[in-house]
N, C-alpha and C positions, 0 to 999 in steps of 0.2 A: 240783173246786172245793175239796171240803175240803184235797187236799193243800196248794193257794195260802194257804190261810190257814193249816197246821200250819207248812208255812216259812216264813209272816210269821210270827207267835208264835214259835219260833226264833231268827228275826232280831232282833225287838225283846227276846228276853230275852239274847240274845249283846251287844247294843250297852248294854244295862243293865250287865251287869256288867261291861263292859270301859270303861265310863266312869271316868275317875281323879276318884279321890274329895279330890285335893288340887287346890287352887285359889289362884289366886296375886290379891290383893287391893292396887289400889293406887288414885292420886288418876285422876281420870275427867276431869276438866277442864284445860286446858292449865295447865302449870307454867313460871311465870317464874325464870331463870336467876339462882340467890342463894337459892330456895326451901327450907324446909326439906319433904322427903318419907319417908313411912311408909310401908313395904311389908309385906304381913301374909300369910305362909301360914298357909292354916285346911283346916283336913278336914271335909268337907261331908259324909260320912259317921260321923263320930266311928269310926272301924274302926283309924285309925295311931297309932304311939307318936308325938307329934310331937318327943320326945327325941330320937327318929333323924332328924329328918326336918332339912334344910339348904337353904340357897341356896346357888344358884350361878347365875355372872355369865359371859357371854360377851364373849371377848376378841377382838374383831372385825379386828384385829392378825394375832392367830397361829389366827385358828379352834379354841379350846379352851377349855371352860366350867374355870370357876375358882371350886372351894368357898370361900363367906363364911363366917368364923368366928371367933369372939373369944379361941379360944384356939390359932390359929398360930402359927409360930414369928415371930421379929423379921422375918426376911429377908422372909419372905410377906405380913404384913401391912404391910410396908413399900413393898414394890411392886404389889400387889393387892386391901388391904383399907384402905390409907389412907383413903379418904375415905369408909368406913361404919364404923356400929354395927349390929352384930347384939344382939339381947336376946332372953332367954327369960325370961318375964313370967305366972306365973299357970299355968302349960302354955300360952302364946301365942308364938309365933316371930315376931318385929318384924325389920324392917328399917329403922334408922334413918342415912338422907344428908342430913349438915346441909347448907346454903348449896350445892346441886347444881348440878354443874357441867353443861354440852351431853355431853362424852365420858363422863357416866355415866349414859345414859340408857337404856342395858342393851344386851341384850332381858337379862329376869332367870328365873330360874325356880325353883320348891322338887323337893329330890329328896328321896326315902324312901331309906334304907340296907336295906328288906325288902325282900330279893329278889324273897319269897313273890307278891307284890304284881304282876296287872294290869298295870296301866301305872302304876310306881313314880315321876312326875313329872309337873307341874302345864304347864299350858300356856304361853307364853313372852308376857313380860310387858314390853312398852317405853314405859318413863316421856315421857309429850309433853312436852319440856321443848324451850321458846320462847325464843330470844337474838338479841339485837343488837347487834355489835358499834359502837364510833366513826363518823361518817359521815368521811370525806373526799373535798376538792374540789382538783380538779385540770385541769390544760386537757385538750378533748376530742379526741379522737384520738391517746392517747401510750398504748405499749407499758406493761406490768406493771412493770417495769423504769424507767420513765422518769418513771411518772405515783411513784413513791418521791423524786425527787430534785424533780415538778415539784408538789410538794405548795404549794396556794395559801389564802393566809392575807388578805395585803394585795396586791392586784394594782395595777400601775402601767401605766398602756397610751397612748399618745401620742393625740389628737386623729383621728376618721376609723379608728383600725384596726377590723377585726373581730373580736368576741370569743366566742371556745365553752367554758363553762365542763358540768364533768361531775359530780357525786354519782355515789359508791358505797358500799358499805358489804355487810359477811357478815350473813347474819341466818340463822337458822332454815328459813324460807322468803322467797320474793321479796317485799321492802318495794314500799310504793307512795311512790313519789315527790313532791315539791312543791318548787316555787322561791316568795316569796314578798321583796318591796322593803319596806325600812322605810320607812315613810311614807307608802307607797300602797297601793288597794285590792284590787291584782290576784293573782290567785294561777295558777301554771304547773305545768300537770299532769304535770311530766317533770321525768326525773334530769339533764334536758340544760339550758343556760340558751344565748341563742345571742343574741348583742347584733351587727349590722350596723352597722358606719360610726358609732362611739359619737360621742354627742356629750357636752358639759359637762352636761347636765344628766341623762345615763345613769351617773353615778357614784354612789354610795352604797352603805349597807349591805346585802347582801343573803342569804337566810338558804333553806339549802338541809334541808326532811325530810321522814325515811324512818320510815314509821308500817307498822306489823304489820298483814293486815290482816283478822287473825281475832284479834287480841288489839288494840286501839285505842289499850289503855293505854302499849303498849310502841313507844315512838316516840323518837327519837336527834336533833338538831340541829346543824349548822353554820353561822355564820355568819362571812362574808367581806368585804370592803370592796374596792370600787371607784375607782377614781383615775385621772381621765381629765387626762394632761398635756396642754400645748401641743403641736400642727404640729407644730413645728420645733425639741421636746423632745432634749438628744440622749440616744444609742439607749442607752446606758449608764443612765441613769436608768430605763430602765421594766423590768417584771418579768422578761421574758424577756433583755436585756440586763444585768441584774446575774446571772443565773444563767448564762451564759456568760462571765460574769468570773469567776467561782466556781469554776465546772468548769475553765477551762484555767489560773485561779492553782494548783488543788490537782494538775492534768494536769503546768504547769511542774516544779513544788515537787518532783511524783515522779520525772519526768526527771532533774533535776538529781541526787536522791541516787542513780538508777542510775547517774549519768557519773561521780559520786565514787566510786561503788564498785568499778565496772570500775576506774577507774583506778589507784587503791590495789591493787587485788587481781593486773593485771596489772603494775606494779611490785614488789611483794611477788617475784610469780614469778620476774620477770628479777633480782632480786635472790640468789632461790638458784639460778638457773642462772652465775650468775657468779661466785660466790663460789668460793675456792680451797680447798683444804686448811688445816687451823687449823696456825696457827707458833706456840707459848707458850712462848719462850723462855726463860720463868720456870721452866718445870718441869726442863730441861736442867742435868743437875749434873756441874762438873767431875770430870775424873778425873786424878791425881795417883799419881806412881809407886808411890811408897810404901805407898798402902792398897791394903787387900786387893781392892779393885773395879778394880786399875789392870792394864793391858793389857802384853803381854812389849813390853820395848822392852832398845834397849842405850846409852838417852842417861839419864845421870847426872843430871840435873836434879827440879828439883819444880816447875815450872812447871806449867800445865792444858794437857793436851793439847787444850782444844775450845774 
């Protein structure tokens, strides 16, 4: 019995001293994207120079912690330490990131430069920092690709069709969704809106958002308009028929300047395949008997022989 408790006594005095006495101090409560944040290494044992003592950032990229420091060179702080301030304050180590962006949200940590030292580095520190991007609406069921070019502002849709409108948007975590009609009282608990066999009076504004849903404040909105034609509207007038005028006028447009171009380029060629040897008759200089340039002959003359 007693030895159980000389190896616990042991244990608990090995985990004392192999505790790192540095501590990496930061905001506790979710941070909104634009935030300004302070990071503060401290020694909870007062035992370190905190003059040795730095940050470094992990670069999630290339897997390689990267010392913060206010006196690197241009090139470093240009690619690495742009968007902080490091300060040494009092013997206090600050970390100061104004207006913080989502990709600097670490993990961060303090290192000691004393070898001497335990375990010479504080525990790994990731700022919760909350974003939402734009909401956008677009029809539902299109490609990454496609829902870019069918990006919906003002919809135009003929009497009778069916309509699938979609909300998305990037956020930090998964928003919760709402569809919501100006004018009325109802509210649709999905990123999807799905109107059957529209009629006239299914037209209107209607306003699609995406709320955080551990931060309430942080909520984004779109709102879109509805425009329900005639029957017998033609097909070019509604939204989906002007964007197939769109795509094959810019589809024609590029045709054309490749048929101009082949053509130029394969005339160009037959051009120097058929071209002869140069004739500059201009450079061709008489030769006359008399000067010293003129060729043996035994005719008396000064005519040009050429």
């Amino acid at each position: 019995m007693r030895g159980y408790i000389f190896i616990t006594v042991l244990a608990f005095t090995f985990l004392q001293r192999s505790t790192a006495s540095l501590e990496l101090k930061g905001p506790t409560e979710p941070i909104l994207e634009g935030q300004d944040v302070t990071l503060e290494c401290v020694d909870t044992e007062s035992e370190l120079n905190m003059s040795r003592v730095h940050f470094e950032r992990l670069s999630k990229y290339r897997g390689v912690w990267y010392r913060l420091e206010s006196d690197q060179v241009y090139f470093y702080r240009r690619c690495f330490l742009y968007d902080v301030d490091v300060r040494r304050e009092d013997g206090r180590l600050l970390l100061f990131i104004p207006g913080i962006q989502s990709w600097s949200e670490g993990p961060y940590r303090c290192v000691s430069e004393d070898s001497s030292a335990a375990d010479n580095s504080s525990q790994l520190f990731t700022i919760p920092i909350h974003y939402m991007r734009e909401v956008a609406v677009h029809r539902a069921g299109l490609g990454y690709l496609t829902r870019y070019f069918n990006s919906v502002q003002d919809l135009k849709v003929r009497l009778g069709d069916d309509v699938e409108l979609e909300c998305s948007t990037s956020a930090s975590e998964a928003p919760e969704y709402f569809w919501a009609k100006e004018g009325e009282d109802w509210l649709l608990a999905s990123n999807k809106l799905k109107l059957e066999k529209v009629r006239e009076q299914d037209g209107g504004r209607f306003t699609c958002s995406a709320q955080s849903p551990t931060v309430r404040s942080l909520m984004k909105k779109r709102t879109i308009s509805i425009t329900v034609l005639k029957e017998d509207a033609a097909w070019y007038k509604t939204t989906s028929g002007h964007i197939f005028l769109t795509v094959a006028g810019a589809g024609l447009i590029l045709l054309v300047v490749v048929i101009a171009m082949t053509t130029y380029l394969c005339r160009r060629a037959r051009q120097r395949k058929n071209k002869g040897p140069i004739d500059d008759r201009s450079q061709k200089k008489p030769i006359y008997r008399a000067s010293v340039e003129s060729l043996p002959s035994s005719a008396s003359d000064k005519q040009p022989l050429v």
